[in-house]
N, C-alpha and C positions, 0 to 999 in steps of 0.2 A: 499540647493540643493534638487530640488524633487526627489522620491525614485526613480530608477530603477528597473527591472526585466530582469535576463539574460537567454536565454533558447540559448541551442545548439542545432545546423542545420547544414543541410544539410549532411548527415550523411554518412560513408562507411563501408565498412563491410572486413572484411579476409586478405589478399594479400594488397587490396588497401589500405584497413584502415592502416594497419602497415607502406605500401611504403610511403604515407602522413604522416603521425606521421613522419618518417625517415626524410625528407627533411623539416620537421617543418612546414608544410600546414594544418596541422592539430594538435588534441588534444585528446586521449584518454577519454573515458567515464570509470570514477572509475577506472583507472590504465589498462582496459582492451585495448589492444592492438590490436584487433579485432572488436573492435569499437569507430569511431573516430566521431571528429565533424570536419567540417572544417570554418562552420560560426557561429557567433553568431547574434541571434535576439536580440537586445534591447531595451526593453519599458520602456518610461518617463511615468509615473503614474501624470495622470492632468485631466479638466476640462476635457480637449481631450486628449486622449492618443498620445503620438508620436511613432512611430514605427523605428528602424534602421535597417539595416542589414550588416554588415562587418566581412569581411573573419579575417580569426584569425591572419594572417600577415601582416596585417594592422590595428593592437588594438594599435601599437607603435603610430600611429597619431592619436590618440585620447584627447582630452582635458585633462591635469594632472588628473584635478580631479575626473573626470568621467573615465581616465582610471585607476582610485587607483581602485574606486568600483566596475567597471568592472572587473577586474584583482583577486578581492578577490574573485569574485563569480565562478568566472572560477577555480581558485585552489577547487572551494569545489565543482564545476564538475568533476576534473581529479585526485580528492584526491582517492587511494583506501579505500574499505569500510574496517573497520577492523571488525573481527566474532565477532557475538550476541548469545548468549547461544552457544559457540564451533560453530557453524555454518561457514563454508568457506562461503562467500558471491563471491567469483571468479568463481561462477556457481549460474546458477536459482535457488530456492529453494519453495517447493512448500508447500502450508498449506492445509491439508485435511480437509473438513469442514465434524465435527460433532454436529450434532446437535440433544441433546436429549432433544427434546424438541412434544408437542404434535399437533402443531401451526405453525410450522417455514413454506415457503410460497413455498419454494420444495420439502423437505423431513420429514416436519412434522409426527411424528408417527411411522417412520420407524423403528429410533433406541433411543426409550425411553425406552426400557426396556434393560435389563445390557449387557444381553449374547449379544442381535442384538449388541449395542453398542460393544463391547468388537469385535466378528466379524468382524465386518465392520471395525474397527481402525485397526487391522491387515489387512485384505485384501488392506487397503489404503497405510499402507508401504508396502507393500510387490508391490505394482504396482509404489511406487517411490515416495509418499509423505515423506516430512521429518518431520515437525507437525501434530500431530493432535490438529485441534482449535475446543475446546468443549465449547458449549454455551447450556446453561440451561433456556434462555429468547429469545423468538422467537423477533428481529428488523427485521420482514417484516414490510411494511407499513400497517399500522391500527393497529397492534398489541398493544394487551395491556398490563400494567405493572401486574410481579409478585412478591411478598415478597421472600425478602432475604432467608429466611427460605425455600421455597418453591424451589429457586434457587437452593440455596445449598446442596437443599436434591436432586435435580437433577445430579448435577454434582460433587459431592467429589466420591462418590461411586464410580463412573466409573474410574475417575483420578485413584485414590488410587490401581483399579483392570490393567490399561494399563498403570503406570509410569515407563514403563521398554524403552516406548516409551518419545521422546519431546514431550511436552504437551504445550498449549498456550489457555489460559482460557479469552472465549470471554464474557466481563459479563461489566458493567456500574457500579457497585455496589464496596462497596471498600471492605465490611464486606466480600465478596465472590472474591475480589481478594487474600484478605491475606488467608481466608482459603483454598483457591485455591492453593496457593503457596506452604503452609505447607503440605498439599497432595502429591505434587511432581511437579503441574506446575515450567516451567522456564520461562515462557515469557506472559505479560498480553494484552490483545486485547481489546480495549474499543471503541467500538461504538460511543461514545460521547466524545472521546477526554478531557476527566475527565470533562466532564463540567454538566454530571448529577446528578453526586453525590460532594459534597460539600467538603468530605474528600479525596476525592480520587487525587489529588495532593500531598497533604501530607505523604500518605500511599504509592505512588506510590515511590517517594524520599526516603521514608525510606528503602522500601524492596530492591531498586535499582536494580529490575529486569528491565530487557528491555520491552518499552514499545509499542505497534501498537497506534500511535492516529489515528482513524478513523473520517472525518471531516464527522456533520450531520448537513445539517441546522434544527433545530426543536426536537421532541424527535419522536419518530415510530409512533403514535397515530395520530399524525398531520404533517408530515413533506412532504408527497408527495402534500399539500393542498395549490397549484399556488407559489412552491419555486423559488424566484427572486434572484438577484444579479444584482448590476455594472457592475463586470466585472468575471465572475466565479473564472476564473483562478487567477486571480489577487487575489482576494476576499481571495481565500483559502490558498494560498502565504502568504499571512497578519498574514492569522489564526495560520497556522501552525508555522511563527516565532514568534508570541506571545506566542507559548504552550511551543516552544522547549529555549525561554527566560526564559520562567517561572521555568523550568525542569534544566536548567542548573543553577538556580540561587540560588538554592538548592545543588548544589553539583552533579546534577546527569547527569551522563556521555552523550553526544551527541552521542556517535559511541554505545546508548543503545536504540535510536528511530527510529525509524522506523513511516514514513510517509502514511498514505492511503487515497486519497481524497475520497474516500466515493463514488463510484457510486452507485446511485439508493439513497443513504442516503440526501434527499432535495435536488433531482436535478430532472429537465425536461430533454428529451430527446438531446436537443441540449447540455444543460450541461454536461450529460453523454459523449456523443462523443466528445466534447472539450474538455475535462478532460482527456478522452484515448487519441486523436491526440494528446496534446501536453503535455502530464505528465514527459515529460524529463525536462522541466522548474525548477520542483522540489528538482532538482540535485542543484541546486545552492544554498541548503539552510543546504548541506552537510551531509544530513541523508540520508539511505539506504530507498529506494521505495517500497511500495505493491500495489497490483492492483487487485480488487477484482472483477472481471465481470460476474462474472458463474450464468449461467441462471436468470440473471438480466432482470426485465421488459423491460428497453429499447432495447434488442435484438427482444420483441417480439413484439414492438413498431414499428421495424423498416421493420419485417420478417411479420405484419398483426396478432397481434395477436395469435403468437405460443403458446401452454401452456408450462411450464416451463421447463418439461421433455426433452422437444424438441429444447432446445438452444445449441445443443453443438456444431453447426457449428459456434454460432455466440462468443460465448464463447472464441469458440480456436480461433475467429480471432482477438478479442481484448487484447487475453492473446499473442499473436507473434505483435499486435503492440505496444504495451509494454516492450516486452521481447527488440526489434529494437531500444528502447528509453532508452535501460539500462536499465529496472527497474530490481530488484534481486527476489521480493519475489509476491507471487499467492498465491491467495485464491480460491480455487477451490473445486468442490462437485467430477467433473468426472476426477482422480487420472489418469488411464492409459492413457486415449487420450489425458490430457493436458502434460503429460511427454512424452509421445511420440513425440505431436506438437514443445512439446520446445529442445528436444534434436536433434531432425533432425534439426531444424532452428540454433539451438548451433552448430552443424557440419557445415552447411552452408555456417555458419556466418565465420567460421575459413580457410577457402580454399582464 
């Protein structure tokens, strides 16, 4: 049987979503009752892809076999998420990006020294972040690598001064995930989806902290240099059950990953948008979503060239169509106006 890909569509939102769910016309996204599907998209993976479309009360006429695997994918669309480090996932949750770092490609320099650091993570919960993600190695594109040492001397200091806060330590390195941990991080962030560091599978199984795989084609130094695919989304679909095979074949819990396709991480323009229009796909692979868009190039790809500062219109509108697809968790630089965007859209969504 060739593989499938199920993605849910055609979507409702408040009153309606729930009345649909009521009368079985539809299907809750993650147990949320406020947001439903009422169709499903299904791709045959071939030479050529074949595309379907069928409403959800009509998946009973579907071929046995294809609707066994349909049917499985769909429970790990409508399964609730269960909480990652204490975290309620029955609300948006958002990741405050800190970055002390000297390099990083919007906030480089700001807050490499402790106090700025230390500041700026309080002003971030206090506007509505529930993480703060502390990276000590700038993944902008072209960015170069630095020694573990050099890392780690960036980033325990500050952990160790804001662990009163959740901490999620964005680093590719294994040595600097575990001492990250020991610090007081709960949650580890890797750019590279472990596939930089050689141990970092290993280490990851062991600490059995939950884990962000971030999908990058290439590593930061080369990866915006003409990144291809078949089929993107497909592509990253693939990836991603290969990691979360790998991770549970070790012992280590699936309701502890957490999925991020990586925009701007080896994708062109058109990549980025397809990845945000259709990241609800993702859902059917049973881990909680992140969406990381914040003053991402492709905003200013698409806006002429904005400089980075200047994304936050385009920002909060990749983070609300996201938020419309299920996804639970953001990565974000600007704290109040993406809590703002998502809480009015969360009231919205509920009438």
């Amino acid at each position: 049987m060739q593989k499938i890909y199920v993605r849910p569509i055609s979507m409702s939102y408040g009153s309606d979503a729930r009345k649909l769910i009521k009368l079985k016309q539809a299907l809750p996204i993650c147990a949320n009752k406020n947001l439903a599907f009422g169709k499903v998209e299904i791709t045959t993976r071939g030479k050529k892809n074949r595309i379907k479309t069928i409403n959800i009360n009509q998946l009973k006429n579907l071929p046995s076999r294809l609707k066994k695997e349909v049917l499985k994918k769909i429970r790990n669309i409508t399964q609730k998420r269960k909480k990652i480090s204490g975290l309620n996932l029955d609300t948006f949750k958002i990741f405050g990006v800190l970055n002390v770092t000297p390099d990083s490609f919007s906030d480089g320099g700001k807050f490499n020294k402790l106090k700025q650091a230390i500041k700026h993570s309080k002003e971030m919960i206090n506007q509505g972040a529930d993480i703060i993600d502390i990276g000590g190695e700038s993944t902008r594109p072209g960015a170069k690598f630095i020694s573990v040492e050099n890392e780690k001397k960036r980033v325990l200091q500050v952990i160790s001064k804001i662990k009163k806060y959740k901490i999620s330590i964005d680093t590719r390195k294994s040595q600097v995930m575990v001492a990250a941990i020991k610090k007081g991080a709960k949650i580890i962030n890797d750019v590279s989806a472990m596939d930089f560091d050689s141990q970092s599978l290993s280490v990851v199984a062991k600490l059995k902290k939950p884990i962000i795989l971030n999908h990058s084609q290439g590593t930061p130094d080369i990866m915006q240099n003409n990144p291809s695919y078949q089929n993107v989304l497909l592509d990253i679909y693939d990836y991603f059950e290969n990691k979360i095979n790998q991770l549970t074949k070790r012992k280590f819990l699936k309701q502890n990953i957490i999925l991020d396709p990586g925009i701007g991480f080896g994708k062109n323009l058109d990549h980025n948008l397809n990845l945000i229009s259709n990241i609800g796909l993702f859902h059917s692979l049973g881990c909680t979503i992140m969406l990381g868009p914040s003053r991402k190039s492709f905003i200013g790809k698409v806006m002429k060239n904005k400089d980075s500062k200047d994304r936050l219109g385009g920002t909060l509108a990749a983070v609300i169509t996201g938020y419309n697809q299920g996804v639970q968790c953001f990565r974000v630089h600007d704290i109040k106006e993406s809590y703002e965007a998502l809480k009015v859209q969360e009231a919205l969504n509920s009438i």
